[in-house]
C-alpha positions in Angstrom: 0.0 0.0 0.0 1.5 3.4 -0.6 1.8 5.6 1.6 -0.8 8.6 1.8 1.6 12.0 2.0 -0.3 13.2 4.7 0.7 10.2 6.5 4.8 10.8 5.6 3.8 14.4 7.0 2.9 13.1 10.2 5.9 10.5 10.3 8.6 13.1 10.0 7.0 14.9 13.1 5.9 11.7 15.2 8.6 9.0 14.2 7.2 5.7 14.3 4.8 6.4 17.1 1.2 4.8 16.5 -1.2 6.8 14.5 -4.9 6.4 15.1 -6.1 6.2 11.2 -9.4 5.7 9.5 -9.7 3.1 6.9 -12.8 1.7 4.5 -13.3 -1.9 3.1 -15.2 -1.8 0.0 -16.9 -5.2 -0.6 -17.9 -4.6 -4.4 -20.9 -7.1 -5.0 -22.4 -8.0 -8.7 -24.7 -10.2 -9.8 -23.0 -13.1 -12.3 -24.4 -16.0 -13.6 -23.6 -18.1 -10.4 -25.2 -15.6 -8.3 -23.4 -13.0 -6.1 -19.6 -11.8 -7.1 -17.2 -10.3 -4.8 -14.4 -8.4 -6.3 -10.8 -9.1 -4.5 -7.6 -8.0 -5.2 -4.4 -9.4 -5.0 -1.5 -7.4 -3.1 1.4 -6.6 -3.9 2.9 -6.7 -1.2 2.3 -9.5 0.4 0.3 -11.9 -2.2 -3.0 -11.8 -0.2 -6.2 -11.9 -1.8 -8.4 -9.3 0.3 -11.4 -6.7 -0.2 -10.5 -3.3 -1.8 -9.3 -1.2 1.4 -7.7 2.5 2.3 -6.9 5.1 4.3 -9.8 7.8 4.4 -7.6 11.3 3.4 -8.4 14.2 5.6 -11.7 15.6 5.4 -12.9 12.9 2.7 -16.3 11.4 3.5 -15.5 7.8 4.3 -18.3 6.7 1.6 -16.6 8.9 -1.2 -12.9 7.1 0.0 -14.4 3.7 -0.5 -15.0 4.8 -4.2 -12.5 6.2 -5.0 -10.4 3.0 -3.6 -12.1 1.3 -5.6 -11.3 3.2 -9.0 -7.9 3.5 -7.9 -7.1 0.0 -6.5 -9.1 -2.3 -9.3 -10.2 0.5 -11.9 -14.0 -0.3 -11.3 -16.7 2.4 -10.6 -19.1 1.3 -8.0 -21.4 3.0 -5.3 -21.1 2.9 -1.6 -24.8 1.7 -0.6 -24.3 1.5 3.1 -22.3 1.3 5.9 -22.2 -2.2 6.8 -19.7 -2.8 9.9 -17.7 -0.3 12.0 -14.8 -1.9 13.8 -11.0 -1.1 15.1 -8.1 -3.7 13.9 -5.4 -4.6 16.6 -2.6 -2.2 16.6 0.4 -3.4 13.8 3.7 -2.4 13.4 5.8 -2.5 10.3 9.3 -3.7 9.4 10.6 -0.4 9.3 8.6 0.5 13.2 6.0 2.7 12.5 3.0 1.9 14.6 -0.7 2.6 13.8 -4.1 0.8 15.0 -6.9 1.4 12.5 -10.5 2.3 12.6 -12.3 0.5 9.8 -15.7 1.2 7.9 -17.2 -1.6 6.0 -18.8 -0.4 2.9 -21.1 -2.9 1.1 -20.6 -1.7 -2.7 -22.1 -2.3 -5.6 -20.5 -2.5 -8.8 -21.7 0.3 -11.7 -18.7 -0.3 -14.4 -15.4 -1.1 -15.5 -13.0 -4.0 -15.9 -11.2 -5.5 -12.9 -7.5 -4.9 -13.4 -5.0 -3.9 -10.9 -5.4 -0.3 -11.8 -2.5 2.0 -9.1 0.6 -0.8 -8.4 -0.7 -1.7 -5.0 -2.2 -4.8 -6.4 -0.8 -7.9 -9.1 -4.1 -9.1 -9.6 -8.6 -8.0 -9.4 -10.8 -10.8 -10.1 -14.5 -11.2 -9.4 -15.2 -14.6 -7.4 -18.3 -16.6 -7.2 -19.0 -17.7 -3.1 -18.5 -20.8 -3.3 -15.0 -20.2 -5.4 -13.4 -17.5 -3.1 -9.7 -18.1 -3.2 -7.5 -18.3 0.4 -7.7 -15.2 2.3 -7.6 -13.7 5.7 -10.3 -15.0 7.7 -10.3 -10.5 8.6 -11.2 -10.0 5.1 -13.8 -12.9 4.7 -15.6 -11.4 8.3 -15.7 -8.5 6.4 -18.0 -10.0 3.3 -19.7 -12.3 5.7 -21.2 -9.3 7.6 -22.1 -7.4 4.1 -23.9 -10.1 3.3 -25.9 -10.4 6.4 -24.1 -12.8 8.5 -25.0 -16.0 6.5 -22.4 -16.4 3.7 -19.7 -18.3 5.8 -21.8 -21.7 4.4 -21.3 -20.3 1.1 -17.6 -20.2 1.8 -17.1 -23.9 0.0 -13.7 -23.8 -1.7 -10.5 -21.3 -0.6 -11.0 -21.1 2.9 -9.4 -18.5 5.6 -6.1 -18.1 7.0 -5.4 -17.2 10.7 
């Protein structure tokens, strides 16, 4: 993920003390012709398959960061709908020390246009995925589509599975 400027602002002033930052998840739904399709990308960084997430910038509405995430991230256009789950991440620290802890807002999203391609750097691979062909991801980032979709699709979970 790069690294917002206002972020490197705050660095050269704080060190590697832990920031308190707001994030957004955008779970991007379609329908396709197995049903319900969640768009995923693949980082860069670190090969995981996970939702399309960010850093809210200062003063952007948190619905308005999830969008533009998503244009930036996978180079799709869809619409925040509604806020789905608002939770805080345990704190992490980085190889190079910097500490944060995150707030994050769940956005369920739904897709409007475009062609899934890794669309900024941040990300190898976007793919759509049928439920019950979700690749291996977090079980964070699953928790995150089970709870868009209303607390039932863990079931639909069949292949992929999480990882701790």
């Amino acid at each position: 993920m790069a690294t917002p400027d206002f972020i490197t602002a705050l660095r050269r002033k704080i060190g590697h003390d832990e920031l308190w930052l707001s994030g957004v998840t955008a779970v991007v739904m379609r329908r396709g012709a197995d049903g319900t399709e969640i768009l995923l990308v693949r980082r860069a960084d670190n090969d995981q398959w996970t939702n399309v997430t960010g850093i809210i910038d200062p003063g952007e509405q948190p619905a308005d960061a999830a969008e533009r995430e998503v244009l930036e991230e996978a180079g799709t256009v869809a619409v925040a709908e509604r806020l789905a789950w608002v939770h805080t991440h345990p704190p992490v620290q980085w190889p190079n020390g910097d500490k944060a802890q995150f707030l994050d807002l769940v956005f369920a999203c739904r897709y409007v246009s475009g062609e899934a391609h890794p669309a900024d750097g941040e990300n190898t691979e976007a793919r759509w995925f049928a439920l019950g062909d979700m690749p291996r991801m977090a079980l964070t980032q699953l928790e995150r589509i089970d709870v868009v979709l209303g607390g039932n699709a863990a079931a639909k979970f069949e292949r992929g599975g999480a990882t701790p």
